[in-house]
BAVEX-903758 format. One line per field, with one value per residue: chain; z, y, x of N, C-alpha, C in turn. Coordinates in steps of 0.02 Angstrom, whole numbers, plus 50000, padded with zeros to 5 digits. Atoms other than C-alpha are relative to their C-alpha. Layout:
cadena: [A, ...] .
n_pz: [Z, ...] .
n_py: [Y, ...] .
n_px: [X, ...] .
ca_pz: [Z, ...] .
ca_py: [Y, ...] .
ca_px: [X, ...] .
c_pz: [Z, ...] .
c_py: [Y, ...] .
c_px: [X, ...] .
***
This chain:
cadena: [A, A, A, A, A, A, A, A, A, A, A, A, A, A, A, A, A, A, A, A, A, A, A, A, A, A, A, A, A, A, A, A, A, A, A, A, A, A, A, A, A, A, A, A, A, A, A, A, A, A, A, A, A, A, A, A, A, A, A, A, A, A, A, A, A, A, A, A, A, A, A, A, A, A, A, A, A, A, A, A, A, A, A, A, A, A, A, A, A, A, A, A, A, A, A, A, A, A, A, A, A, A, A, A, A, A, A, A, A, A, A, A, A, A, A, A, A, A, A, A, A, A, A, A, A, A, A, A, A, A, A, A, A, A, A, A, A, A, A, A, A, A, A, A, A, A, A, A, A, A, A, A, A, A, A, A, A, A, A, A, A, A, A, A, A, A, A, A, A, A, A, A, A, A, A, A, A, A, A, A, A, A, A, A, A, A, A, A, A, A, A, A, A, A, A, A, A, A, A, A, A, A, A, A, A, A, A, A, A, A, A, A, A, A, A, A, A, A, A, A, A, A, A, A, A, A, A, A, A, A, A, A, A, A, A, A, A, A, A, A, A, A, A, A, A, A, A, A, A, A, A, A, A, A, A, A, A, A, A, A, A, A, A, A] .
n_pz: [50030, 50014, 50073, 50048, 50027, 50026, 50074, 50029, 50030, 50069, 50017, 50006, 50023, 50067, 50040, 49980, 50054, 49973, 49995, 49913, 50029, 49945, 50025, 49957, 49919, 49933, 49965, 50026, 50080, 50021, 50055, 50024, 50036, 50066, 49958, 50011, 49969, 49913, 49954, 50013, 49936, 49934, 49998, 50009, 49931, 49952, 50002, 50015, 49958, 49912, 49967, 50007, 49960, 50010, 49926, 50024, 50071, 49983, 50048, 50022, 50080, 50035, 50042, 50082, 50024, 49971, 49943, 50007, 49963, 49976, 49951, 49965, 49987, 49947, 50018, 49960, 49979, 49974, 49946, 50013, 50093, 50061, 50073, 50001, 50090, 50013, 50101, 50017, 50072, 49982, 50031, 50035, 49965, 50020, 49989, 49932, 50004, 50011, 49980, 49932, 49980, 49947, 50008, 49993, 49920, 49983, 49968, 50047, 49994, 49994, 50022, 50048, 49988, 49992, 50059, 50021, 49956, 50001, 50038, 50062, 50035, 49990, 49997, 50042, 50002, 49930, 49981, 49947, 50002, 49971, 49934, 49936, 49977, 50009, 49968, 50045, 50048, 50017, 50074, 49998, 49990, 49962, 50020, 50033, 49990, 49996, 49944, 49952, 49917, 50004, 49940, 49993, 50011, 49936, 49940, 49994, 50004, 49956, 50037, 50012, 49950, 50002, 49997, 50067, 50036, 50005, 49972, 49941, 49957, 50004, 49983, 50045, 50003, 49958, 49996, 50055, 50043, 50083, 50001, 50050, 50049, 50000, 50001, 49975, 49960, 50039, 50034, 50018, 50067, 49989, 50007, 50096, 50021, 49962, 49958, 50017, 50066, 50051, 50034, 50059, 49999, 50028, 49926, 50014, 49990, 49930, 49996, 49982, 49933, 49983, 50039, 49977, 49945, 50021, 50039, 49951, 50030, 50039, 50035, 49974, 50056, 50025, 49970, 50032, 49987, 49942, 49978, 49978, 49935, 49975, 50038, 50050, 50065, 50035, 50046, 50061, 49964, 50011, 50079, 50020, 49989, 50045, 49976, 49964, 49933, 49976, 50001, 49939, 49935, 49972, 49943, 49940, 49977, 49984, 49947, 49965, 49994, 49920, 49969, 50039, 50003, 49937, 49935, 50010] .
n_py: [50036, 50058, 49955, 50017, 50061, 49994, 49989, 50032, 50075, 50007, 50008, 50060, 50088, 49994, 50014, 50085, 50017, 50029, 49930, 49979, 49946, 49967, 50004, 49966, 50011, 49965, 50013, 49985, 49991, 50059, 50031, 50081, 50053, 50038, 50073, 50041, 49970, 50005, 50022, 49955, 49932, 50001, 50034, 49928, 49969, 50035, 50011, 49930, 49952, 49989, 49989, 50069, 50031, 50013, 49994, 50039, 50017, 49999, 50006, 49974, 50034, 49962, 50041, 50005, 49970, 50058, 50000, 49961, 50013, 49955, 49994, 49926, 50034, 49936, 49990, 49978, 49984, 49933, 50001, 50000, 49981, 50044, 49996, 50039, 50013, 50039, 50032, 50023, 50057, 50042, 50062, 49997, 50008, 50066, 50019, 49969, 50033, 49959, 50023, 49974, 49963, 50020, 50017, 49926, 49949, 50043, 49983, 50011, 50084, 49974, 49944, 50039, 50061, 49974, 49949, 50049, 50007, 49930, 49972, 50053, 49980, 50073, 49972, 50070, 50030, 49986, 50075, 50045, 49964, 50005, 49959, 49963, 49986, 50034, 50042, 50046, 50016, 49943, 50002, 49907, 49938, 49949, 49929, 49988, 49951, 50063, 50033, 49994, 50000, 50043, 49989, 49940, 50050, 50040, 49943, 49908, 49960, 49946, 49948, 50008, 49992, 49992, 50073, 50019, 50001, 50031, 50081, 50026, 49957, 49980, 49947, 49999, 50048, 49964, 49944, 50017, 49945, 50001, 50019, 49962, 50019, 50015, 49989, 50030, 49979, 50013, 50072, 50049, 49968, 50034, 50071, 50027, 49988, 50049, 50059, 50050, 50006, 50045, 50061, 49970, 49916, 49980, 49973, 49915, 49962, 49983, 49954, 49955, 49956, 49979, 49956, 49973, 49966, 49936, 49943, 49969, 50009, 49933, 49975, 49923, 49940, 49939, 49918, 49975, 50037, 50003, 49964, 49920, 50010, 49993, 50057, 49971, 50024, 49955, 50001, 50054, 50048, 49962, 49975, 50084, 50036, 49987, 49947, 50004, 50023, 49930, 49995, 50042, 49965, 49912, 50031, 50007, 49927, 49931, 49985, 50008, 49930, 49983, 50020, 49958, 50050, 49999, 50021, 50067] .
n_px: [49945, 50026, 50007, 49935, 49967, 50038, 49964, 49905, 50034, 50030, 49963, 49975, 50043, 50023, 49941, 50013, 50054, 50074, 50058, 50059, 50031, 50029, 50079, 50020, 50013, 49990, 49939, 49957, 50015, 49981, 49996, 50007, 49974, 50031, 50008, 49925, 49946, 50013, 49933, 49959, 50007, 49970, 49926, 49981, 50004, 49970, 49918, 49977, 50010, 49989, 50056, 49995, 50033, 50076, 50038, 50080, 50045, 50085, 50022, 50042, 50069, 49998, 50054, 50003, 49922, 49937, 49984, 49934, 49940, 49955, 49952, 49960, 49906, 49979, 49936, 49977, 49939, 49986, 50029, 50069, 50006, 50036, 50044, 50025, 50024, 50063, 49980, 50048, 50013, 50056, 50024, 50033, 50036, 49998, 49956, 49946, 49935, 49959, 49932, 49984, 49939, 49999, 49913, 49968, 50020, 50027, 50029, 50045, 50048, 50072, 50050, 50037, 50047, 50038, 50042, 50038, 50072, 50059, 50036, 50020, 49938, 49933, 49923, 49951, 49938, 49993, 49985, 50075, 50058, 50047, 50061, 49968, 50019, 50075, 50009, 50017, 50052, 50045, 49998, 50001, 49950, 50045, 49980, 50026, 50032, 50063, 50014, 50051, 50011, 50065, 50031, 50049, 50081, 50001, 49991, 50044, 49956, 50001, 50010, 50077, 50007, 50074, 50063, 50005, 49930, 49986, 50054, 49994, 50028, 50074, 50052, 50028, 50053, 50040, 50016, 50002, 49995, 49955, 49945, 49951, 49977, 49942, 49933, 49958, 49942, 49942, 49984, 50050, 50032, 50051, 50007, 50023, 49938, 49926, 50026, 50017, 50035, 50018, 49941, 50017, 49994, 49928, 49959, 50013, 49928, 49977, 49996, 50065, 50032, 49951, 50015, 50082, 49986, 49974, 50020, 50045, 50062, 50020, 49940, 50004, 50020, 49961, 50003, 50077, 50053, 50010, 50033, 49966, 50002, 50076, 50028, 50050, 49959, 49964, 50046, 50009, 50025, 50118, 50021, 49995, 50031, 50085, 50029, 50043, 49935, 50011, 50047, 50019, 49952, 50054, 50037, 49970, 49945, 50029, 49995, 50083, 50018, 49991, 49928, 49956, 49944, 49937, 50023, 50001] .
ca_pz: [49668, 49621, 49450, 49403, 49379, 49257, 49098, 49140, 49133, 48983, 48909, 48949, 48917, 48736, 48705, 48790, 48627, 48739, 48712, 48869, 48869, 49009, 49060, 49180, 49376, 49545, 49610, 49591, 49407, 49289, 49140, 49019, 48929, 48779, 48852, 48762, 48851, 49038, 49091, 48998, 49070, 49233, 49199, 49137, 49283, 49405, 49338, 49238, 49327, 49506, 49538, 49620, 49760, 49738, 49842, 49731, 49597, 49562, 49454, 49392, 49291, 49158, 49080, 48893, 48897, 49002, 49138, 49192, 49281, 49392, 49474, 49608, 49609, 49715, 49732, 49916, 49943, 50010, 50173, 50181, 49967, 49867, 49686, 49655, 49478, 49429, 49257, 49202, 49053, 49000, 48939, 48844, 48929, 48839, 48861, 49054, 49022, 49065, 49087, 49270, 49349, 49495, 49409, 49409, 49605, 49696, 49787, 49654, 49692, 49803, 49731, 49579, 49654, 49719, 49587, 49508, 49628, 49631, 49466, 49350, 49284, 49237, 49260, 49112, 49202, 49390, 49506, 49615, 49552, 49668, 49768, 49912, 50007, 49956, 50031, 49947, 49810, 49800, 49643, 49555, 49544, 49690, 49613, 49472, 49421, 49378, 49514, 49608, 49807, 49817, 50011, 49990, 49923, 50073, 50197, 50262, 50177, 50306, 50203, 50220, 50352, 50310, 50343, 50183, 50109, 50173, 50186, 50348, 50430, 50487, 50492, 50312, 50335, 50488, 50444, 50252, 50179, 50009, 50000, 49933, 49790, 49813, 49790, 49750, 49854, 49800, 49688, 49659, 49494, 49427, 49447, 49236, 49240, 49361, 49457, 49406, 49217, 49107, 49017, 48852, 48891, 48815, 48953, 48989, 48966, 49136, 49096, 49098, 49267, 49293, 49145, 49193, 49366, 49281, 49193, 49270, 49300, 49247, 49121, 49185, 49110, 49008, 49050, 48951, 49024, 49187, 49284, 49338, 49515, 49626, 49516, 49388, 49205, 49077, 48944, 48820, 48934, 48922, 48747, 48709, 48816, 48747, 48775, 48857, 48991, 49012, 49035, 49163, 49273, 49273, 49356, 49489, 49515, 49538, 49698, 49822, 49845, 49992, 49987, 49902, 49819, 49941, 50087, 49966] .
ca_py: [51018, 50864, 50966, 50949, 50762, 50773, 50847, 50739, 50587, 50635, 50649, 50502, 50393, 50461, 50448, 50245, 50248, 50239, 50383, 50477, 50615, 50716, 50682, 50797, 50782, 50874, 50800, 50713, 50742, 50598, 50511, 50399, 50270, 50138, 49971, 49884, 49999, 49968, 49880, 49978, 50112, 50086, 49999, 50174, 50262, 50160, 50151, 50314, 50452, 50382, 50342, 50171, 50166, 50096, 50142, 50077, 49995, 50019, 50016, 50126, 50068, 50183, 50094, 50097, 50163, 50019, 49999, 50125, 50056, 50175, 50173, 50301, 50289, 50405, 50467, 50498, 50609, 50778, 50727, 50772, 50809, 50682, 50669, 50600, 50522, 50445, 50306, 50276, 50144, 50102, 49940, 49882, 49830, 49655, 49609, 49655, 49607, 49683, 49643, 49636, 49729, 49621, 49587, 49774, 49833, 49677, 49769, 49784, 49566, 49618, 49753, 49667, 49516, 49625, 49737, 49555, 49512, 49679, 49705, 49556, 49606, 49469, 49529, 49404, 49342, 49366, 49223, 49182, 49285, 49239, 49283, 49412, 49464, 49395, 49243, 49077, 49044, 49228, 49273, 49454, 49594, 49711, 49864, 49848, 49985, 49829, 49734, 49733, 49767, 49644, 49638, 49811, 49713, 49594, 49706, 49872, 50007, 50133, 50261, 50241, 50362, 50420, 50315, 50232, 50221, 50057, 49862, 49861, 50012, 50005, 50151, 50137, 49975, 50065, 50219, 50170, 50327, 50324, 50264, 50383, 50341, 50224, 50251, 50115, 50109, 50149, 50013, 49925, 49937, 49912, 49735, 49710, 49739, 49589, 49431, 49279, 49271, 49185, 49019, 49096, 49294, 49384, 49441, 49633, 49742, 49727, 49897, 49987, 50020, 50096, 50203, 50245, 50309, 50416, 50529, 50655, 50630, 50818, 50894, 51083, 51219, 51341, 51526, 51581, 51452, 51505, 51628, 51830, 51857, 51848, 51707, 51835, 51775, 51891, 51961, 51855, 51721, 51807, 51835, 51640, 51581, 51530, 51654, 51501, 51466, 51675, 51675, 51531, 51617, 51813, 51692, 51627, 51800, 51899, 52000, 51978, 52136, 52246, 52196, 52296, 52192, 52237, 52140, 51978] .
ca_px: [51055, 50943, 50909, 51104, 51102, 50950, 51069, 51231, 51100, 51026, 51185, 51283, 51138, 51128, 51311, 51278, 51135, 51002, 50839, 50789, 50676, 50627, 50465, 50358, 50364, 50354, 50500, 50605, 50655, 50625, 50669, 50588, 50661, 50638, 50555, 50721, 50831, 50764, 50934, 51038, 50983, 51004, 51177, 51231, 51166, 51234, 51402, 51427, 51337, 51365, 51164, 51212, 51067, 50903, 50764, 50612, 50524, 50326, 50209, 50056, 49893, 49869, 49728, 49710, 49889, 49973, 50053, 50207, 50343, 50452, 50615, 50703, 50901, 50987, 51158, 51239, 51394, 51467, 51396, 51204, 51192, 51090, 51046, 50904, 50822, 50663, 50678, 50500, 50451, 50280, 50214, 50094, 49934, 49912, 50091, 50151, 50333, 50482, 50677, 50730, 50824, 50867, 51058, 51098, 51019, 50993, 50884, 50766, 50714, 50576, 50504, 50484, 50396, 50292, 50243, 50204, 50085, 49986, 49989, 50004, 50186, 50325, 50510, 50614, 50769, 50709, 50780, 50622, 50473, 50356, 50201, 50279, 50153, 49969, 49910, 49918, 49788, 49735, 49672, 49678, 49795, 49731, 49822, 49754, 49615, 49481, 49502, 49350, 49333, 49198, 49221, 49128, 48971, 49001, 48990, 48881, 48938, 48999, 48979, 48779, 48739, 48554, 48408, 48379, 48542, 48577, 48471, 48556, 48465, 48273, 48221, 48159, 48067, 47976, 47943, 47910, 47979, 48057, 48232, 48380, 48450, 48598, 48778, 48907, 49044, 49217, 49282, 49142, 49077, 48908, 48840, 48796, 48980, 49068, 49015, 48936, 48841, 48718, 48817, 48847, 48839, 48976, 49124, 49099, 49267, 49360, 49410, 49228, 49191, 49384, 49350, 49174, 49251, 49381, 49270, 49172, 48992, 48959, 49053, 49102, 49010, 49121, 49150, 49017, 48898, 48920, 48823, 48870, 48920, 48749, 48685, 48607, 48641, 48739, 48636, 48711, 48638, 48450, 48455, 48508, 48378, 48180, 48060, 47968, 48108, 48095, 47912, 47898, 48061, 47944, 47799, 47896, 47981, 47835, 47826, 47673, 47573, 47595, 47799, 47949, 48083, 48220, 48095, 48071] .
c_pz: [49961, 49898, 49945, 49970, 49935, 49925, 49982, 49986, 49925, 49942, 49970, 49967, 49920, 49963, 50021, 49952, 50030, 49973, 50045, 50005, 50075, 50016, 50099, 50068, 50036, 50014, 50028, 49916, 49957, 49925, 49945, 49941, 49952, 50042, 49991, 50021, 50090, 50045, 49993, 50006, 50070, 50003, 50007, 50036, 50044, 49992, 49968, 50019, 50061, 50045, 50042, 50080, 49986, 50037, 49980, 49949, 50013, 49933, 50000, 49933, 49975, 49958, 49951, 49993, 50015, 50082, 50010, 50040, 50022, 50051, 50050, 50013, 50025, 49999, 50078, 50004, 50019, 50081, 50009, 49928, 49981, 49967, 49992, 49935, 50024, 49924, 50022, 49941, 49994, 49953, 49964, 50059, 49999, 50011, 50058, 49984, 50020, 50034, 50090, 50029, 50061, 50004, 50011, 50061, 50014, 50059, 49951, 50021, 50023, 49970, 49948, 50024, 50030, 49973, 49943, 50032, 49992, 49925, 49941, 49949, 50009, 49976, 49972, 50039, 50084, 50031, 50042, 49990, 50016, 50046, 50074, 50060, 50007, 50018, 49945, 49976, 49997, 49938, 49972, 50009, 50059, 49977, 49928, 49990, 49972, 50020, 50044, 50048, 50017, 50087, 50026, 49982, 50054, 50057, 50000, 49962, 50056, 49983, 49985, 50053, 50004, 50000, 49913, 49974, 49997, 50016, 50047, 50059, 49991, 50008, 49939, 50018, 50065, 49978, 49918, 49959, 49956, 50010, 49959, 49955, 50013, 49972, 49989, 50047, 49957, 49985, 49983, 49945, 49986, 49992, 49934, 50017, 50030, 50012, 49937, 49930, 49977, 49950, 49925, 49996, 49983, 50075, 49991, 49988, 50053, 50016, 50019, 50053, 50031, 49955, 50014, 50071, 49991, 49962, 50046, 49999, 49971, 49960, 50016, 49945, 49992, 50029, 49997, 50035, 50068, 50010, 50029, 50052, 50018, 49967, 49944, 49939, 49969, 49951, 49954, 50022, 50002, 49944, 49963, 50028, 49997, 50033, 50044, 50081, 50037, 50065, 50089, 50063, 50033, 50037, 50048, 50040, 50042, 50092, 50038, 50008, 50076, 50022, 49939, 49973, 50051, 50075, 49955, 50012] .
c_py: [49938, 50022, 50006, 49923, 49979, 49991, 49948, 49920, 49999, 50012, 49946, 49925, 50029, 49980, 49902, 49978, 49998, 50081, 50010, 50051, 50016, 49999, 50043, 49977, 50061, 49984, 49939, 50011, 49945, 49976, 49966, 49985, 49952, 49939, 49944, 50009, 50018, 49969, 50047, 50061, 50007, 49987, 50063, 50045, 49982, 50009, 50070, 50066, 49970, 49979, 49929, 49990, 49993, 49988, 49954, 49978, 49999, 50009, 50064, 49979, 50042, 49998, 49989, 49997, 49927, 49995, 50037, 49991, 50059, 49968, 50063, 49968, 50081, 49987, 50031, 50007, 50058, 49991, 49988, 50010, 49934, 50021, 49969, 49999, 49944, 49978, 49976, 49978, 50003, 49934, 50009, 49934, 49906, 49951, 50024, 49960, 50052, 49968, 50007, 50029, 49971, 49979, 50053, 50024, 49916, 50009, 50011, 49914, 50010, 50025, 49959, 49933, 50037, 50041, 49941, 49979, 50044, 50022, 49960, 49997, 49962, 50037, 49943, 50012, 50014, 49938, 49976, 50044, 49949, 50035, 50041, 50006, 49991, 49940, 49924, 49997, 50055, 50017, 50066, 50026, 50064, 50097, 50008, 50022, 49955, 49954, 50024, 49978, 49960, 49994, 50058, 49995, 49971, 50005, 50059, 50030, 50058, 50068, 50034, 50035, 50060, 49963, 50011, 49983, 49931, 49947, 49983, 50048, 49993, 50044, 50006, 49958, 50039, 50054, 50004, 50068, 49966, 50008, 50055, 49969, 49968, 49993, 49937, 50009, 49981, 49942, 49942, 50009, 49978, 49940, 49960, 49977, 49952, 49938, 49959, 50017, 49952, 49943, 50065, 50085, 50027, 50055, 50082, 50011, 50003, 50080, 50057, 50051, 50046, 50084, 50038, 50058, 50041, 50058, 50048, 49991, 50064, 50025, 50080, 50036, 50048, 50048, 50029, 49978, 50035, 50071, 50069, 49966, 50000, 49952, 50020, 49955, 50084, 50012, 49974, 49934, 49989, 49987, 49938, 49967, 49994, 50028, 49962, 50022, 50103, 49991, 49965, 50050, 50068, 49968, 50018, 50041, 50040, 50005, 50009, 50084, 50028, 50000, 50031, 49919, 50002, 49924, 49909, 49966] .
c_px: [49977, 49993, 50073, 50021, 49974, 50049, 50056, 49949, 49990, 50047, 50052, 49947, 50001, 50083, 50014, 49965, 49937, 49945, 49977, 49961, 49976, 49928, 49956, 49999, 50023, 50081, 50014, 50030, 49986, 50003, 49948, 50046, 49968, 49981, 50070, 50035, 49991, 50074, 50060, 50002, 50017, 50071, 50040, 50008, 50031, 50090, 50050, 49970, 50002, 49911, 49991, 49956, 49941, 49957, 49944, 50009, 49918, 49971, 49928, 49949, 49975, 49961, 49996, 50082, 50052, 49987, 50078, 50034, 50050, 50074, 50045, 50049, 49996, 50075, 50018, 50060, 50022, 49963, 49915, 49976, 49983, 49985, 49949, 49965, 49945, 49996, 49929, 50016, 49919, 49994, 49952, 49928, 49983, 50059, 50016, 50035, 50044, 50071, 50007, 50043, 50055, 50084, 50043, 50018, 49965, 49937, 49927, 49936, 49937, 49971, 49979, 49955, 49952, 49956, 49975, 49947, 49954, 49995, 50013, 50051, 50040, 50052, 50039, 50046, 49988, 49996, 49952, 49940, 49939, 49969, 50047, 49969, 49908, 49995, 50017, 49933, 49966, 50012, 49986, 50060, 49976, 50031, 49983, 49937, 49923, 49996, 49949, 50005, 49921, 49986, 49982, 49936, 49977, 49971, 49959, 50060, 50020, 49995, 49918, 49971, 49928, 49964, 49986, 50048, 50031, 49940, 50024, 49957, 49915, 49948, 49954, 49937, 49945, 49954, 49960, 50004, 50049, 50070, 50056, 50025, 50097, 50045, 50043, 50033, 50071, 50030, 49991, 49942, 49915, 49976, 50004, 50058, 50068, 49957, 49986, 49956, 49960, 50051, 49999, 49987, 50048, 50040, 49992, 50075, 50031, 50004, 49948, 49991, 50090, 49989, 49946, 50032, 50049, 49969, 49937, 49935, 49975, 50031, 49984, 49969, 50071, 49993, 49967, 49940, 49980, 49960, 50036, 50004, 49906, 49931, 49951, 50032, 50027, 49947, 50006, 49952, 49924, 50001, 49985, 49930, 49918, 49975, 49958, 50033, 49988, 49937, 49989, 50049, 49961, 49951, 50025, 50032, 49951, 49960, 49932, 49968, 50001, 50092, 50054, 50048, 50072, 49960, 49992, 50055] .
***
C-alpha cells in the first residue's frame, strides 16, 4: 500500500508548483525535490496528502556531489496501515545550507541540530541550532567522509593480528623476521594527506583519502579477461599472449620423468 501514496504525492506537489521526481530506493519510496522547494514540500505533504508524522531527518556525504539531506514522513490510519514517503534534496558541497524544517514538524528541531553537528550543515530559520550531542569544544564533523579517526593512529590497531603487523607486538623485534606490509586502519588516511605540515606547504584536498577509499584497488577483469573453468585460458587468451610469456609457462609445466600427467 506504501506504493499508492508515491503518485498522489507526485501529483499534488506539481499542481502546489513544486518538481518531484521519483528517485530510486528499496523502500520506502522516495522523492526528490528542488533545494528552494524543501519547505514547501513538506508543507504540501503534511497538509494535502495526509503525511503529517515525522520520524527523521539525516544526512548523507556524497562527496564531490554534496551532501543529501533526507526526510521519512509517514501516514497512520485504518488501524495497522501506514504510508510511508522519503523527500530527499541535495546540496551543494561548498555551501551546506538549507531551510528548516523545524516550523512545519517540530519534531524535525533535533534532528537538525544534529545533522549540524555531524555534518557541518546550517538549517536558515532554526530556533536553537546548537551542538546536541558532541562535547564542548569538539572540533570536526565526525560523519563526514574526511574526517579523520585519528584515535586509530593513537591506539594499537586491533586489526594487527600477525607478528609484524603491529610496533606493539615483539615477536618481530625478537625473532628479526621481515615485517608484513602494513595496512592503514579504516578511516585513517595516508599521513602526506592530514596532520601537522611544513609552514608554507600547500593544504592537501580533505577530500583525497575519502576518494582514494571509494575506488577499488583492482579494477575487475572483463569477461574476456577472465580465465575458462579449471583456470585454463581460452584460446583467444593463448593466441593474445607473447610467445615469451608461452615459452616460460611450457618450462614450468614440464612433467618429471618416470610420472604420467594424471599423477602430477
Amino acid at each position: 500500500m506504501t506504493e499508492e501514496v508515491l503518485p498522489q504525492a507526485i501529483r499534488v506537489l506539481a499542481e502546489a508548483g513544486v518538481t518531484a521526481t521519483r528517485a530510486e530506493s528499496f523502500d520506502p519510496p522516495a522523492l526528490d525535490v528542488p533545494v528552494d522547494s524543501w519547505v514547501a514540500a513538506h508543507e504540501v505533504l503534511r497538509d494535502e496528502v495526509g503525511l503529517n508524522f515525522f520520524d527523521f531527518l539525516t544526512a548523507s556525504d556524497e562527496l564531490t556531489d554534496g551532501f543529501r539531506i533526507v526526510t521519512h514522513l509517514a501516514d497512520f490510519w485504518g488501524g495497522s496501515h501506514v504510508e510511508h514517503l522519503m523527500i530527499r534534496t541535495l546540496i551543494p558541497r561548498a555551501t551546506p545550507r538549507l531551510a528548516s524544517l523545524s516550523s512545519v514538524y517540530a519534531g524535525a528541531n533535533w534532528h537538525e541540530r544534529e545533522t549540524f553537528e555531524m555534518f557541518g550543515i546550517s538549517f536558515d530559520g532554526h530556533p536553537n541550532l546548537v551542538p546536541l550531542l558532541l562535547p564542548d569544544g569538539f572540533e570536526g564533523n565526525p560523519l563526514r567522509k574526511e574526517f579523520v579517526l585519528a584515535s586509530r593512529v593513537a591506539k594499537p590497531w586491533p586489526g594487527a593480528k600477525e607478528p609484524g603487523e603491529s610496533d606493539h607486538g615483539p615477536a618481530a623485534a625478537k625473532t628479526g623476521a621481515p615485517s608484513r606490509r602494513r595496512t592503514l586502519p579504516p578511516g585513517v588516511p595516508d599521513p602526506e594527506t592530514w596532520g601537522p605540515r611544513p609552514p608554507g606547504s600547500p593544504d592537501p584536498d580533505p577530500l583525497a583519502p575519502a576518494l582514494a577509499a571509494s575506488t577499488p584497488a583492482r579494477p575487475r577483469r572483463a569477461g574476456a579477461e577472465r580465465r575458462a573453468p579449471g583456470g585454463r585460458r581460452t584460446a583467444e587468451q593463448a593466441e593474445s599472449r607473447p610467445a615469451e610469456a608461452n615459452e616460460a609457462e611450457a618450462e614450468t609445466s614440464v612433467i618429471p620423468p618416470g610420472e604420467t600427467e594424471g599423477q602430477v
